[in-house]
N, C-alpha and C positions, 0 to 999 in steps of 0.2 A: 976196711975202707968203705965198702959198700952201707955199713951198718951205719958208716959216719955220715956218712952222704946221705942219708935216708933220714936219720936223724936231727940233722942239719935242716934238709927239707921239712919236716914236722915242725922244727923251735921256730922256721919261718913263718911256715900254715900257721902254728899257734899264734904267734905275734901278729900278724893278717886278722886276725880270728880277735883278738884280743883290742885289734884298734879299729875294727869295724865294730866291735860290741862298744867300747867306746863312746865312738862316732854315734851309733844310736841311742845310747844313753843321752848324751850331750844336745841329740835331738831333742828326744823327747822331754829334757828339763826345759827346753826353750819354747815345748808345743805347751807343756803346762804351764812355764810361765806368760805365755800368750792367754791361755783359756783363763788363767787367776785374775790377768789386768782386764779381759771381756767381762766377766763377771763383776769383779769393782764397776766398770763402768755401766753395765747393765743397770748395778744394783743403786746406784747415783740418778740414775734416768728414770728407774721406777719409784724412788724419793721426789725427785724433783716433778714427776706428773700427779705422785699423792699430794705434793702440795699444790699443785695448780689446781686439782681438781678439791680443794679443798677450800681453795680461793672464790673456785668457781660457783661453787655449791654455796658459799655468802654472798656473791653476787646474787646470786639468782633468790635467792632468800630477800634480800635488801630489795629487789625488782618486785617480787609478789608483795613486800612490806605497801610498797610505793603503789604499786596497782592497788590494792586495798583501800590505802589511802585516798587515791585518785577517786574512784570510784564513789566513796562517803565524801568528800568532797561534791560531786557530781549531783550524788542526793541531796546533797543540802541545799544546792545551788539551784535547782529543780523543785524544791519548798519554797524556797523566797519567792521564786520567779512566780507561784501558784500563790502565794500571801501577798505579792507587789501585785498581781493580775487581780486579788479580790479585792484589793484596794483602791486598783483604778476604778473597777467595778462602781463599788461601793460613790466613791467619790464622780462618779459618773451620773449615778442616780439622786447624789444631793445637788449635781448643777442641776439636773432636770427640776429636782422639789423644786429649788430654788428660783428655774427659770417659771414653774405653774404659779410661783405664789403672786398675788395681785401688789 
């Protein structure tokens, strides 16, 4: 009787034992599959910043194109102004001839 009793107690331990080990498996497929869909998402988030920052980097490309531009533009417009200045000049000193001549 006693042996039964004992042993009865044990197949219960066991089963206890058995649905707690269980229980923590069943956890931990649930922790892994939490950390599998973090990572999916991580790995989405660091896609989607390589292309912005890929967006970004032609922006900023297109910007120095255009500054460049800007700039040669700038000098050109700083030639004329110095060619339209030598030619009022110029056209200055022929009203003078013109106001000496008798």
């Amino acid at each position: 009787m006693r042996r039964e009793k004992a042993l009865g107690r044990r197949e219960k331990a066991l089963k206890r034992w058995e649905k707690a080990l269980r229980k923590r498996e069943e956890a931990l497929e649930r922790r892994e599959e939490v950390l599998r869909r973090k990572k999916e998402v991580l790995k989405r988030k660091e896609e989607a910043l390589g292309k912005r920052e890929k967006a970004l980097k032609k922006r900023e490309e297109a910007l120095e194109r255009r500054e460049k531009a800007l700039g040669r533009r700038e000098e050109a417009l700083g030639r004329r102004e110095e060619v339209l200045g030598r030619k009022k000049e110029a056209l200055g000193r022929r009203k003078k001839a013109l106001e000496r001549r008798p």
